[in-house]
DRENFIFI-138373 format. One record per residue: residue number from 1; residue in one letter; z, y, x of N, C-alpha, C in turn. Coordinates in steps of 0.1 Angstrom, whole numbers. Layout:
<rs>
+-----+---------+-------+-------+-------+-------+-------+-------+-------+-------+-------+
! num ! residuo !   n_Z !   n_Y !   n_X !  ca_Z !  ca_Y !  ca_X !   c_Z !   c_Y !   c_X !
+-----+---------+-------+-------+-------+-------+-------+-------+-------+-------+-------+
! NUM !       A !     Z !     Y !     X !     Z !     Y !     X !     Z !     Y !     X !
...
+-----+---------+-------+-------+-------+-------+-------+-------+-------+-------+-------+
</rs>
This chain:
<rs>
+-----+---------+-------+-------+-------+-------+-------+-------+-------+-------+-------+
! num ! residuo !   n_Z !   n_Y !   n_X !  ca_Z !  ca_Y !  ca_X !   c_Z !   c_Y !   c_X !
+-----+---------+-------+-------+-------+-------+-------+-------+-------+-------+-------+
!   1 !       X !  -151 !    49 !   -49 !  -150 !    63 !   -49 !  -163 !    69 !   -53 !
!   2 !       X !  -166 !    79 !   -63 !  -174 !    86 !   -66 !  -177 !    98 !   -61 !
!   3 !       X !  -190 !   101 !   -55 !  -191 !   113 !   -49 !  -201 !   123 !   -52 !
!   4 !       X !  -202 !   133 !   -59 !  -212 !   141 !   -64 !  -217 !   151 !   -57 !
!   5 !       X !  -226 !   149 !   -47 !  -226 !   164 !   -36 !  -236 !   173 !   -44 !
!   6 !       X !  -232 !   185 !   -42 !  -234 !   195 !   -56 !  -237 !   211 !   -47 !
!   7 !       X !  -245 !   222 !   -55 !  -250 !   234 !   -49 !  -237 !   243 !   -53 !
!   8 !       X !  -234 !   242 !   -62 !  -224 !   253 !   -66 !  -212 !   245 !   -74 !
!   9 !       X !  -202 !   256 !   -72 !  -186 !   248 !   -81 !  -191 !   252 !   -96 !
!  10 !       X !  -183 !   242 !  -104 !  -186 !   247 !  -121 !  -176 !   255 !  -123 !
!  11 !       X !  -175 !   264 !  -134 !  -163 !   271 !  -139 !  -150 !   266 !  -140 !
!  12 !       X !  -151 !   253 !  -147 !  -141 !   249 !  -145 !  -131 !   240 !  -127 !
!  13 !       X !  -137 !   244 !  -118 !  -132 !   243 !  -106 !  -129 !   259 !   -97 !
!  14 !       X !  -135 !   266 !  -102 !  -128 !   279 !   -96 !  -119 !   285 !  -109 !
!  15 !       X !  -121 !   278 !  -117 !  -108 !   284 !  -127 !   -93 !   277 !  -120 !
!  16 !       X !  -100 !   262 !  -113 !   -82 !   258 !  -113 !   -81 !   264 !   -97 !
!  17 !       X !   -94 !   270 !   -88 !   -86 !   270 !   -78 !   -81 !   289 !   -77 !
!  18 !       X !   -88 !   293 !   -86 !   -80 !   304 !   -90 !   -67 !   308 !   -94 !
!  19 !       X !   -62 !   294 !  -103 !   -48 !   291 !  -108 !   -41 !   289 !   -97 !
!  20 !       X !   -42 !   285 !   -85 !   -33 !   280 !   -76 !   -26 !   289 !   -75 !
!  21 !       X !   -14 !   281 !   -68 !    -1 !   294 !   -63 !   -11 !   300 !   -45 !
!  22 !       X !    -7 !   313 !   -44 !   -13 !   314 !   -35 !    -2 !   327 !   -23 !
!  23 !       X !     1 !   316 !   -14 !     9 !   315 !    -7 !     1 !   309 !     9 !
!  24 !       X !    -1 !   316 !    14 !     0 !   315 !    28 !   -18 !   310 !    30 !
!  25 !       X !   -25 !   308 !    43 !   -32 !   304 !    45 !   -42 !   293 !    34 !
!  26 !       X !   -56 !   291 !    38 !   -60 !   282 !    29 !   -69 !   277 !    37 !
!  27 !       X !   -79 !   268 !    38 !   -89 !   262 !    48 !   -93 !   252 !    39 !
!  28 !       X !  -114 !   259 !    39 !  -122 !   251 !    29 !  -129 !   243 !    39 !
!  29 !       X !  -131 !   231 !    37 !  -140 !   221 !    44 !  -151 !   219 !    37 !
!  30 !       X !  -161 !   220 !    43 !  -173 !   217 !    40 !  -182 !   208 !    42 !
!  31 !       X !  -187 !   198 !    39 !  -196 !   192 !    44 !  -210 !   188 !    40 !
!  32 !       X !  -223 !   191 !    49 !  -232 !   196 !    43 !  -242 !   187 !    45 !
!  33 !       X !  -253 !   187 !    33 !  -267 !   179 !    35 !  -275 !   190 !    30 !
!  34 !       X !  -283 !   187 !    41 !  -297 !   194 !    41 !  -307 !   188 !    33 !
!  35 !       X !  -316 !   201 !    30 !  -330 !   199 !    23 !  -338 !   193 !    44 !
!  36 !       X !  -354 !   187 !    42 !  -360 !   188 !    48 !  -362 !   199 !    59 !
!  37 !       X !  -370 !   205 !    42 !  -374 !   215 !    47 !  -375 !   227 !    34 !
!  38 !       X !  -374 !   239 !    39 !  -362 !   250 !    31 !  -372 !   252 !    18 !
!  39 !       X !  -364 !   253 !     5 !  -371 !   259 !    -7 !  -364 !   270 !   -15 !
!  40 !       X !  -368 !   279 !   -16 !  -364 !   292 !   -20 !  -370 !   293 !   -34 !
!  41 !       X !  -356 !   296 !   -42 !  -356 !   299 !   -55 !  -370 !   303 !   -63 !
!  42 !       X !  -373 !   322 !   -56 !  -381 !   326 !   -61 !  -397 !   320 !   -54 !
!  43 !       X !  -398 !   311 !   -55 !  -412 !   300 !   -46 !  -419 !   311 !   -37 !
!  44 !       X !  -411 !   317 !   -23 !  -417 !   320 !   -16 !  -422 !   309 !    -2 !
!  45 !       X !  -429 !   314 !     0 !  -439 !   306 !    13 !  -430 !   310 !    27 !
!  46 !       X !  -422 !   296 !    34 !  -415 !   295 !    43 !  -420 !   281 !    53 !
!  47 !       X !  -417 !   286 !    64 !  -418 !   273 !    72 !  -405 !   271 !    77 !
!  48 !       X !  -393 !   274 !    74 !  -378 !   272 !    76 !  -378 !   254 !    72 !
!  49 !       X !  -366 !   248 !    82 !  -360 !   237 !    78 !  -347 !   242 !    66 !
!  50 !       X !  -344 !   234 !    61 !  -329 !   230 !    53 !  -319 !   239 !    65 !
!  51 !       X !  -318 !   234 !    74 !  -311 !   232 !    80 !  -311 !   254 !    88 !
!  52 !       X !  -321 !   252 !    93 !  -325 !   266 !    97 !  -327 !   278 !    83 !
!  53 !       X !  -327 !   272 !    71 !  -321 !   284 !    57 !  -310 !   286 !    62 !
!  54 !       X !  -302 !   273 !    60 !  -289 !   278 !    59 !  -282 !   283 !    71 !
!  55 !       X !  -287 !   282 !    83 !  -284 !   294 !    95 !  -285 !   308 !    88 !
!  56 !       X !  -294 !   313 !    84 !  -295 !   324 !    81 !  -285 !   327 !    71 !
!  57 !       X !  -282 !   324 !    62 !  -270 !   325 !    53 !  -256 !   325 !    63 !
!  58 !       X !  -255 !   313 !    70 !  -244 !   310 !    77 !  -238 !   327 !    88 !
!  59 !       X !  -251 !   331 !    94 !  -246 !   342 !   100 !  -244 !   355 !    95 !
!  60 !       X !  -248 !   356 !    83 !  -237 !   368 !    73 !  -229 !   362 !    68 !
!  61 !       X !  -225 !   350 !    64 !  -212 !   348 !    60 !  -200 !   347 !    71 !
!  62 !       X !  -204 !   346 !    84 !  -195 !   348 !    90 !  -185 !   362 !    91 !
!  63 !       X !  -196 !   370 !    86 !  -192 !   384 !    92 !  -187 !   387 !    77 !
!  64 !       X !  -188 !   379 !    67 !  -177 !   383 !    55 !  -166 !   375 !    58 !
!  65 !       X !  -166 !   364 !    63 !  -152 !   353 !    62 !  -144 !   361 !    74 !
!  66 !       X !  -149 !   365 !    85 !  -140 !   381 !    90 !  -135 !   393 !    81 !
!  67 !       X !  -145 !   397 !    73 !  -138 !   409 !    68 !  -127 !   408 !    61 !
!  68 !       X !  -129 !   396 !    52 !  -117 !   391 !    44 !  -107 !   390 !    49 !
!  69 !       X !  -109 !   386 !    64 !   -94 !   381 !    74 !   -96 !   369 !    76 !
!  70 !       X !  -105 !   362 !    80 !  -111 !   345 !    76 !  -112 !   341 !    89 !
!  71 !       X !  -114 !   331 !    92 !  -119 !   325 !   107 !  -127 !   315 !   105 !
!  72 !       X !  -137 !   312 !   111 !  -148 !   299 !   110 !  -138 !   291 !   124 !
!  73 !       X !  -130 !   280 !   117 !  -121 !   268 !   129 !  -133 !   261 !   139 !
!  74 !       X !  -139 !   255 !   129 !  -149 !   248 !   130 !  -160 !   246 !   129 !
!  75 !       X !  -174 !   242 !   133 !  -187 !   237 !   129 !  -197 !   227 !   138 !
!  76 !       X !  -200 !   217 !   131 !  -209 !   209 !   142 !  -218 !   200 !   130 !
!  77 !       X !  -228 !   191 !   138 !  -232 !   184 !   131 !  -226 !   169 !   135 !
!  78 !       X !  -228 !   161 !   125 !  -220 !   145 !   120 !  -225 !   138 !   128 !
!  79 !       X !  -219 !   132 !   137 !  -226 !   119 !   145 !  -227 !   108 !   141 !
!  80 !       X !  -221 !   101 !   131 !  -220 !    87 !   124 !  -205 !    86 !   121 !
!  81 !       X !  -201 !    74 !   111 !  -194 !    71 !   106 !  -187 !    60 !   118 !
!  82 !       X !  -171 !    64 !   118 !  -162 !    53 !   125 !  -150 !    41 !   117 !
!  83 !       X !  -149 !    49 !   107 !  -146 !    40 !    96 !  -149 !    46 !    83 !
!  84 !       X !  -148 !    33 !    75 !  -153 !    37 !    58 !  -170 !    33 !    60 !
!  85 !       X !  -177 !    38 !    44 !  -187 !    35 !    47 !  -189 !    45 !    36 !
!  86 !       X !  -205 !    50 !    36 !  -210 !    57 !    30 !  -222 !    56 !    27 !
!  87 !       X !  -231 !    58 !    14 !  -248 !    53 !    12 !  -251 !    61 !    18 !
!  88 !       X !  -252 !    78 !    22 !  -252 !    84 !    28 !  -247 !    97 !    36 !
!  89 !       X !  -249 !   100 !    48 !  -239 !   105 !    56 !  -244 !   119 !    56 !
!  90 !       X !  -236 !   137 !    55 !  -237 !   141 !    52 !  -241 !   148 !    66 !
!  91 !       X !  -251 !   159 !    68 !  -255 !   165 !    82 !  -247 !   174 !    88 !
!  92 !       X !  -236 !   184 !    87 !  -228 !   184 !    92 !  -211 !   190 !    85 !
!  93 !       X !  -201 !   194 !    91 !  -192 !   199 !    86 !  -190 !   212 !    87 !
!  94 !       X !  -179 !   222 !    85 !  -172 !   235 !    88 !  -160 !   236 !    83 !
!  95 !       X !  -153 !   244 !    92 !  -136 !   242 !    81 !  -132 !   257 !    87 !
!  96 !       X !  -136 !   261 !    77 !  -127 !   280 !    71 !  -120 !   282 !    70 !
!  97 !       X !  -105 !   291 !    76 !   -97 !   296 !    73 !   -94 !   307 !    66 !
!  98 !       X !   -89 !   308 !    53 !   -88 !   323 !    45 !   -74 !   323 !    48 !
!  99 !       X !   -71 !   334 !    47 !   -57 !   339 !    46 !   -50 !   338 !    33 !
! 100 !       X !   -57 !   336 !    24 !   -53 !   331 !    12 !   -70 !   329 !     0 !
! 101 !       X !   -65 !   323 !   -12 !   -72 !   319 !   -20 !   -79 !   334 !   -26 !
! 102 !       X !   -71 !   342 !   -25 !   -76 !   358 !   -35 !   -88 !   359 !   -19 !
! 103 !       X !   -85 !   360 !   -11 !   -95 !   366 !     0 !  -110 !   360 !    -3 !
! 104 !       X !  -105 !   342 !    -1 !  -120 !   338 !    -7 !  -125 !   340 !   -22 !
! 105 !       X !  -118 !   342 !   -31 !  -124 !   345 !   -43 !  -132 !   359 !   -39 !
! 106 !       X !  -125 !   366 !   -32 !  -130 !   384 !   -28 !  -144 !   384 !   -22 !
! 107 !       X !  -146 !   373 !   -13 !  -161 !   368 !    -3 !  -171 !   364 !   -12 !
! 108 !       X !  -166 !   350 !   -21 !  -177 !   349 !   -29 !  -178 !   358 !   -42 !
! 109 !       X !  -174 !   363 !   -44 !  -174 !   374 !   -54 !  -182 !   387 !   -55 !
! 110 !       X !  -181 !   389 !   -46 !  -189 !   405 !   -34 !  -204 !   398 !   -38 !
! 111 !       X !  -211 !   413 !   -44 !  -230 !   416 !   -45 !  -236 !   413 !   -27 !
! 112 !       X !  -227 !   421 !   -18 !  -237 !   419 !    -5 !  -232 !   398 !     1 !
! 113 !       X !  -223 !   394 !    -6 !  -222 !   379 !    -1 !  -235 !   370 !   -11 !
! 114 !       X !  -235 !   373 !   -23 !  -246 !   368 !   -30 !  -259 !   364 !   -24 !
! 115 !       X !  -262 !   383 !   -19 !  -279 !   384 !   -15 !  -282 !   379 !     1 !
! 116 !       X !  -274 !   373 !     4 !  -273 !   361 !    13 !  -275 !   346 !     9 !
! 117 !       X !  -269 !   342 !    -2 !  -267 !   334 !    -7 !  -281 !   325 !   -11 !
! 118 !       X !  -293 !   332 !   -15 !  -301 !   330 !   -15 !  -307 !   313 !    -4 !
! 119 !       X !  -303 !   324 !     4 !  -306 !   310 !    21 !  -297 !   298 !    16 !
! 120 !       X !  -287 !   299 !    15 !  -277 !   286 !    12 !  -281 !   279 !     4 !
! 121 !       X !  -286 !   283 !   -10 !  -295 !   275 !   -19 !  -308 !   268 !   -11 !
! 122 !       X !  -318 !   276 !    -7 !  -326 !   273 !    -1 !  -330 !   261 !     9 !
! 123 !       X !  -312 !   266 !    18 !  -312 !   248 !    24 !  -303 !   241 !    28 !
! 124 !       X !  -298 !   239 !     8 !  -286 !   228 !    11 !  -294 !   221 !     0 !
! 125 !       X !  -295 !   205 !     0 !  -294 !   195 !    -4 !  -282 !   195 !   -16 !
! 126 !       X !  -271 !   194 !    -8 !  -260 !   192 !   -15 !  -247 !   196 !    -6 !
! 127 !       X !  -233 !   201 !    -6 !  -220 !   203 !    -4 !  -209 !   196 !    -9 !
! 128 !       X !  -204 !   194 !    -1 !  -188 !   193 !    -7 !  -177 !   199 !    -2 !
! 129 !       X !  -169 !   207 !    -9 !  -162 !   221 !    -3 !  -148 !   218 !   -11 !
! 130 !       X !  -143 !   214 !     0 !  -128 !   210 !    -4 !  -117 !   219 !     1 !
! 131 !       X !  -105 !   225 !    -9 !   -97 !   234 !    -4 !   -87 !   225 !     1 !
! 132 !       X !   -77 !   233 !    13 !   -64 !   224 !    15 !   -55 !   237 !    22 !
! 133 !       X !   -42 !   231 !    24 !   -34 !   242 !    26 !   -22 !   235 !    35 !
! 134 !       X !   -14 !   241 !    42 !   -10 !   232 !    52 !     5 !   230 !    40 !
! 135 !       X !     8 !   220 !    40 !    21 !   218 !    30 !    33 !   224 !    34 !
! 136 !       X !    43 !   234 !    26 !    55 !   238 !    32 !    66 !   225 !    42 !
! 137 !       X !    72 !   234 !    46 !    83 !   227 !    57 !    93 !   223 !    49 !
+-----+---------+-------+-------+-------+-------+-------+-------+-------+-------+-------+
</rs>
């Protein structure tokens, strides 16, 4: 299995998840690797970890994955692998609830979710942000 842990989606991934039928609930998983220690786009002088950037991002995006109608399910960091194997293990997860796919396009979309965003860059390493949806009955 091939795994590309990556800063941002390419166009052509929010084109298809744009395409989706969008029907009921949605829930993005995340799972995150950290920088060290934090590095900010425009080379300002920080003594932030990776880990402590992306706090700062993390607690305004909560307060948009609410406005949307969103719920943070989950968040922790990764204790080790119980099966499978991996070169390496990613520092922790989160799993988001939107109410649908338009809500999250609406969050990351929004000027005031951007100028947050900043931090996220700053201290992620790499992501991988997978959508899922609970399958009809």
């Amino acid at each position: 299995m091939f795994v590309l842990n990556k800063l941002h989606h390419s166009d052509e991934q929010f084109a298809k998840l744009a395409d989706e039928p969008d029907e009921g609930p949605v829930f993005m998983i995340n799972l995150f690797k950290f920088k060290e220690k934090a590095v900010y786009e425009d080379s300002r002088e920080t003594q932030l970890s990776g880990i402590e950037a992306y706090q700062l991002y993390g607690k305004a995006t909560a307060k948009h994955v609410e406005h949307v109608g969103g719920r943070i399910i989950h968040s922790s960091q990764l204790g080790g692998m119980v099966c499978g194997e991996v070169e390496d293990l990613w520092d922790a997860v989160a799993i988001v609830e939107y109410p649908s796919i338009a809500a999250f396009l609406e969050m990351v979309g929004s000027d005031d979710w951007s100028k947050h965003a900043v931090h996220r860059t700053a201290g992620l390493e790499g992501q991988l942000n997978i959508f899922s949806r609970t399958p009809p009955t």
